[in-house]
C-alpha atoms as one frame of an Amber mdcrd trajectory, in Angstrom:
protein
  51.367 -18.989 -52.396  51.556 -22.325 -50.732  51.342 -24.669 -54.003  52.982
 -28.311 -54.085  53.022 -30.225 -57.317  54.141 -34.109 -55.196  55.783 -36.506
 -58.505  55.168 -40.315 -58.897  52.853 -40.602 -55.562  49.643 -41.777 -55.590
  46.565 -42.455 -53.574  46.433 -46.297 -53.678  43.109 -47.036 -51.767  40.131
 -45.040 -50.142  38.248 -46.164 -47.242  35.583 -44.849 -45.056  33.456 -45.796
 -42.134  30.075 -44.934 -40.611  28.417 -45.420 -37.541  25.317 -47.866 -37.859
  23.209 -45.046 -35.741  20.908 -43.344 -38.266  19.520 -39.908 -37.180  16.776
 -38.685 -39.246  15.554 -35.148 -39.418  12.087 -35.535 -39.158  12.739 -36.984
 -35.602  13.674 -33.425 -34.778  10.197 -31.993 -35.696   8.344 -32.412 -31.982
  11.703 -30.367 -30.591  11.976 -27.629 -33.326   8.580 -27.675 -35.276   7.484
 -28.781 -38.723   8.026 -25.761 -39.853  11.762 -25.148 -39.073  13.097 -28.761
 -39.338  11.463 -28.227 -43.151  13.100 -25.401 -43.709  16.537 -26.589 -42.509
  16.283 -29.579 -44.919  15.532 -27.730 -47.742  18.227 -25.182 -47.491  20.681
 -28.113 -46.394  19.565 -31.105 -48.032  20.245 -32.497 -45.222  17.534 -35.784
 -44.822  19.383 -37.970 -41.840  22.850 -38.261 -40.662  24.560 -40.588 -38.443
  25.599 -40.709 -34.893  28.464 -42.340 -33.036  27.705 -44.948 -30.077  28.988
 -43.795 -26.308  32.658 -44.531 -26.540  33.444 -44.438 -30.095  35.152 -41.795
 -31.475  36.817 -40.313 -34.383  39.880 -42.996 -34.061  37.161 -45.931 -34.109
  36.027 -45.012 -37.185  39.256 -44.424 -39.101  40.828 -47.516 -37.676  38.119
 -49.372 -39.299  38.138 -47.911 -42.500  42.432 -48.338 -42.125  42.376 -51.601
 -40.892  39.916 -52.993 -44.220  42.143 -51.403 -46.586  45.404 -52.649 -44.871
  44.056 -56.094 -44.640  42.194 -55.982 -48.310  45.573 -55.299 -50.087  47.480
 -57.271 -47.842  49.810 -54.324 -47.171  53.193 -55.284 -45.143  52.321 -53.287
 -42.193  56.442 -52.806 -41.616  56.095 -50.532 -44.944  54.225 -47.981 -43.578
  56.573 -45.118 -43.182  54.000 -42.358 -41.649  50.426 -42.140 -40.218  49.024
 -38.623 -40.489  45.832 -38.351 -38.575  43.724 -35.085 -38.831  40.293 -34.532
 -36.573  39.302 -32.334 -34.091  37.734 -35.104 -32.238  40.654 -36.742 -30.658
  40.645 -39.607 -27.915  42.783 -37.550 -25.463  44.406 -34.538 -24.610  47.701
 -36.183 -24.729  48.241 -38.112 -25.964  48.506 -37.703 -30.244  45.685 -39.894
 -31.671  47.618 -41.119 -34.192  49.868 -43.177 -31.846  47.158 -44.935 -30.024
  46.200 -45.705 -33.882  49.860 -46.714 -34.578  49.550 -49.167 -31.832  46.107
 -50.638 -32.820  47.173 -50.815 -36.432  50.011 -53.333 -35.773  52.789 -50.665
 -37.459  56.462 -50.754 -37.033  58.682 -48.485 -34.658  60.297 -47.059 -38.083
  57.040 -45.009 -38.885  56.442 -41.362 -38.118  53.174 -40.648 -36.531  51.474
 -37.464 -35.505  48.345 -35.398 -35.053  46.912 -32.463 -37.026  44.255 -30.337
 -35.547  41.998 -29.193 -38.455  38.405 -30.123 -39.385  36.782 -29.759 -42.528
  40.309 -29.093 -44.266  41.731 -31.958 -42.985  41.616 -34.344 -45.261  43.599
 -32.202 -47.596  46.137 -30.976 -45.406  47.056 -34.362 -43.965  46.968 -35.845
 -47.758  49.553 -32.637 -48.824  51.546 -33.506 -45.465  51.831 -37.058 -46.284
  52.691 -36.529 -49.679  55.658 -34.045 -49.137  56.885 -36.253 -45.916  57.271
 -38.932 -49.151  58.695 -36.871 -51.653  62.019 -36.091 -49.512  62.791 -39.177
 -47.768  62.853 -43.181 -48.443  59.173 -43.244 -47.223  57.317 -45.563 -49.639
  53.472 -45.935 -48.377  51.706 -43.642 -45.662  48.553 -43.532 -44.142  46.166
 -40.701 -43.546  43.392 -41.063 -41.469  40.540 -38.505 -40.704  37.216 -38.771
 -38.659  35.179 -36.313 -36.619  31.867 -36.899 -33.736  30.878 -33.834 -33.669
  27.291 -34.869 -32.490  29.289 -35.156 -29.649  29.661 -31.369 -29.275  26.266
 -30.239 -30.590  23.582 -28.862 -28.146  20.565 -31.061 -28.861  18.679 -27.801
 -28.862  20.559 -26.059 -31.134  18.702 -26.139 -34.724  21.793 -24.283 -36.711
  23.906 -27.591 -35.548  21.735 -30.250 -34.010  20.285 -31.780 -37.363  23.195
 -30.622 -39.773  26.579 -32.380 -37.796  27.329 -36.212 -38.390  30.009 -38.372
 -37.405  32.469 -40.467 -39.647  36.039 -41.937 -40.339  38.339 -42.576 -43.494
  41.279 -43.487 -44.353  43.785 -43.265 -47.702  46.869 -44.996 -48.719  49.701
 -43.074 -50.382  52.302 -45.283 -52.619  55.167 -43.820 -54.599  54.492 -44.979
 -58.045  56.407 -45.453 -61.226  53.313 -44.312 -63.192  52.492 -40.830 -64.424
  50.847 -39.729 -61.574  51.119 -36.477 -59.316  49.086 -35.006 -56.219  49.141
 -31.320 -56.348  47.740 -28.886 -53.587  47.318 -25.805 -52.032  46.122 -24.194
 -48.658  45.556 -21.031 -47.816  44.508 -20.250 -43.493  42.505 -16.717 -42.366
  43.144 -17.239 -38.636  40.933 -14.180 -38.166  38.166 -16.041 -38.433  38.814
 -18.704 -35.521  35.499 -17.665 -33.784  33.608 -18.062 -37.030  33.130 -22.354
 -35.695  34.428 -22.657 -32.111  33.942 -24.618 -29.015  34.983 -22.166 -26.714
  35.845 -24.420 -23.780  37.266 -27.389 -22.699  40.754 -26.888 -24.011  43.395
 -25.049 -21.923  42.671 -21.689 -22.257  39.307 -22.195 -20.551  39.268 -25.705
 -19.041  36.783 -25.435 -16.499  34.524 -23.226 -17.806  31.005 -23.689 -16.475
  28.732 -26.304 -18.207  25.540 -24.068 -17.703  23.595 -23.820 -20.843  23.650
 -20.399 -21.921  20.929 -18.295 -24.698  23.419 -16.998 -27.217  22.252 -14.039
 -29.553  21.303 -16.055 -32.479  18.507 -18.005 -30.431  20.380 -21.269 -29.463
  21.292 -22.736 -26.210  24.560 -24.154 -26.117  27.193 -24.579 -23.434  30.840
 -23.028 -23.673  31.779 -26.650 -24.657  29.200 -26.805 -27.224  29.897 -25.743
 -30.837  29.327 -22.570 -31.713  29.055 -21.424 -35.607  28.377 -18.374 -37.014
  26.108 -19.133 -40.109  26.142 -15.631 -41.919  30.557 -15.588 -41.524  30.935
 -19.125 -42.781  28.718 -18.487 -45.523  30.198 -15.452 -46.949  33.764 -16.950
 -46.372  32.921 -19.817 -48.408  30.991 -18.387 -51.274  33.910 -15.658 -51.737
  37.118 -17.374 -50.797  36.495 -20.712 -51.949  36.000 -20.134 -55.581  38.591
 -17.604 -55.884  41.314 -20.406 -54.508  39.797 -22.811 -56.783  40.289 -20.949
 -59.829  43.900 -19.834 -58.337  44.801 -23.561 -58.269  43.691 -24.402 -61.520
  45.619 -21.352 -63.090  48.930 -22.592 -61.046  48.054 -26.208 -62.551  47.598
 -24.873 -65.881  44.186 -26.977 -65.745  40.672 -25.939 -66.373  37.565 -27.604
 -64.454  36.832 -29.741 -67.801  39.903 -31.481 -67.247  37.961 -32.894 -64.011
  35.861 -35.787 -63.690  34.706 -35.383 -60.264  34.839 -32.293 -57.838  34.611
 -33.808 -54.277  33.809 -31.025 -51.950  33.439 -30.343 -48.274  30.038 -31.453
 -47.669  28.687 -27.976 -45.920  25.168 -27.941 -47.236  23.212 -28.105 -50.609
  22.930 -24.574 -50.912  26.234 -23.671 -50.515  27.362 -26.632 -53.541  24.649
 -24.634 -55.759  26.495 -21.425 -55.243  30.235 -23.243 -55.656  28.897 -25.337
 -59.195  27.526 -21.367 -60.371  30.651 -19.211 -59.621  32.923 -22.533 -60.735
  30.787 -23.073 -63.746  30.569 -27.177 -63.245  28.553 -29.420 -64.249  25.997
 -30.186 -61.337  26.725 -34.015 -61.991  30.668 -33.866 -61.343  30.079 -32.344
 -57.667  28.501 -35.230 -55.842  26.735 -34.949 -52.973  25.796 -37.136 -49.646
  25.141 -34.793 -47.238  21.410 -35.810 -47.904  22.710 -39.250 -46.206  25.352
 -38.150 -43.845  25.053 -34.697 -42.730  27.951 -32.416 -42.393  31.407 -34.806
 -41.402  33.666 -32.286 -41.697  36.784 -34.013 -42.023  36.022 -36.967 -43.592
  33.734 -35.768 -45.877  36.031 -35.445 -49.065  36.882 -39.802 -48.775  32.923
 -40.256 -48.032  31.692 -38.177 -51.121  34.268 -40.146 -53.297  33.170 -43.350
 -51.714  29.469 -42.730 -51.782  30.401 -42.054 -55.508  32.452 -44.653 -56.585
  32.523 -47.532 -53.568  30.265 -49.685 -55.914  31.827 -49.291 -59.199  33.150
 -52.218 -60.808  34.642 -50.618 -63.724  38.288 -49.663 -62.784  38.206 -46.593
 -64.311  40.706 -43.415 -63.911  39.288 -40.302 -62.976  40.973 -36.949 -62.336
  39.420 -35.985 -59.050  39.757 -32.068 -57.757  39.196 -31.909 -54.042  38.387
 -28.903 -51.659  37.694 -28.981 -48.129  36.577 -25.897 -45.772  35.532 -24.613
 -42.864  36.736 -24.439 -39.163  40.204 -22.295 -38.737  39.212 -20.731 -41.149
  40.864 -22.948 -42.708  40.918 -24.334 -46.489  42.656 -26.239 -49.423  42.774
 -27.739 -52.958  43.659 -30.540 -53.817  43.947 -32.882 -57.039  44.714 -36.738
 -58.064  43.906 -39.273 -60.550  42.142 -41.710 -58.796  40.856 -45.294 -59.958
  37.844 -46.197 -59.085  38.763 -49.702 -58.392  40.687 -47.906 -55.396  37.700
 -46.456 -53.674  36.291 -49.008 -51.463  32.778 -49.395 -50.509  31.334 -47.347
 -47.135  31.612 -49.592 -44.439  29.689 -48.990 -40.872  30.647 -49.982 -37.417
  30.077 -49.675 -34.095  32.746 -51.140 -32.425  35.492 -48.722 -30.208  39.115
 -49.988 -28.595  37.800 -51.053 -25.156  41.439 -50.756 -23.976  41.802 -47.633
 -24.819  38.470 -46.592 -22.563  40.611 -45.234 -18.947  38.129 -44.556 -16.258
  40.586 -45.432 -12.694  44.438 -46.425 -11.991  43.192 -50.114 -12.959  42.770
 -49.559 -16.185  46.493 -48.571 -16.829
């Protein structure tokens, strides 16, 4: 079993960033019907989400919500020994994401920076990578970053993805700490169900796939570059799997889920969180939600729950937070820290994207 117990590290500050686009789903009702865009929203909860300009991306958004924390806490910049960043979304094929944000973020040559291609797990992986990267070397401060567009990849015509996906960044600082303070994790992978979310072109197993929008068997259109997800596989996944990883990390952590203050989940939809509080037995009120606001952000959504959550407080209080993301791989993970809430920083939005970065001829090299 893939368990880490990390000593003396902490997450120092919590970011994340929005688009300013709102997308509500009632503007999808002369497409889809009142009727079905209803329905949707009910099961869901799903009430608007947002939606990234042209050229902004996943790296846009994380950079901002890195960038406020760097520059709120007056971090050193030369300190920061690693930048994980974790998204699907990335800027290019090549190359990693996380060095064009190394470059934009002002950090030092001595700092370790890579990519790691996961969605709705992300967040927890790249925290877990981070965290072990510190534990065994002279590493004191790290930053992960996460974001996802994945309107960019819906079919507008698609109603299992068109009105649930929105876009979004974060970003988290790790410190080693001299307090009593550990991150624990772990992650568990079932790569047999890698069809269960896929885009099924544009990387290079099938890079020039045709762009013709196809009828697939559950009713949708959707290119080969669109994403595809298979409701009834995710579902069942998620309702089995999840839980039963849950209540195998709180066994290894010799915890129970009263020793929680907060269970910050993948934000997959409101009817899925019903069936995770009833099989976890949790008090509806310690598993926020904002998908209502946000839609589905995959990777980000963990930092934007807890921000949504705490962002206003003013009362700089501790709380034992138990996180879980899920989804595309499949893919999935625990993962636990005492956070303060005087660490969570209030959602920001943007819509700004690195103009340099935006390579359309040789002249722009």
């Amino acid at each position: 079993m893939p368990y880490f117990n990390f000593n003396n590290i902490k997450i120092s500050a919590l970011c994340s960033a929005l688009p300013t686009e709102k997308v509500s789903v009632e503007s999808f009702k002369p497409r889809f019907g009142d009727e079905a865009v209803d329905k949707f929203s009910k099961m869901t909860g799903v009430r608007e989400t947002r939606k990234a300009a042209e050229h902004q991306t996943a790296s846009d958004l994380g950079f901002a919500a890195a960038e406020k924390i760097l520059t709120e806490r007056n971090i050193d910049r030369g300190e920061i020994g690693a930048l994980v960043f974790g998204a699907h979304s990335t800027d290019y094929r090549r190359p990693a994401t996380a060095c064009v944000l190394h470059k934009r973020l002002g950090l030092s040559k001595e700092c370790a920076a890579f990519d790691i291609s996961l969605g709705c797990s992300a967040f927890v992986y790249c925290v877990q990578t981070a965290a072990a990267m510190m534990q065994c070397s002279d590493i004191d401060k790290a930053l992960v970053i996460v974001g996802e567009t994945m309107t960019k990849m819906v079919n507008p015509g698609d109603r299992s993805t068109a009105m649930l996906f929105g876009d979004g960044g974060a970003a988290a600082l790790l410190e080693k700490t001299e307090e009593d303070s550990d991150i624990k994790a772990l992650l568990r992978t079932d790569g047999s169900g890698y069809k269960a979310i896929v885009a099924p072109a544009g990387g290079f197993r099938n890079m020039d796939a045709p762009r013709d929008i196809i009828m697939w068997p559950d009713g949708n259109p959707r290119t080969l570059y669109n994403i595809n997800m298979n409701g009834t596989d995710v579902f069942s996944f998620t309702i089995t799997d999840v839980p039963r990883t849950v209540k195998d990390f709180l066994k290894k952590s010799d915890t129970t889920v009263d020793d929680y203050d907060c269970f910050a989940f993948h934000q997959a939809n409101k009817f899925i969180h019903k069936q995770l509080i009833k099989k976890l037995k949790v008090e509806p009120g310690k598993m926020p939600l904002c998908i209502d606001k946000f839609g589905n952000t995959s990777a980000p959504a963990i930092p934007l729950v807890l921000c949504d959550a705490y962002g206003d407080a003013d009362d700089n209080k501790d709380i034992n937070a138990l996180m879980c993301g899920f989804g595309v791989g499949l893919s999935w993970g625990v993962l636990s820290a005492k956070l303060n809430t005087g660490d969570i920083f209030p959602i920001i939005e943007t819509d700004e994207y690195f103009e340099e970065g935006l390579i359309n001829s040789p002249e722009d090299m």
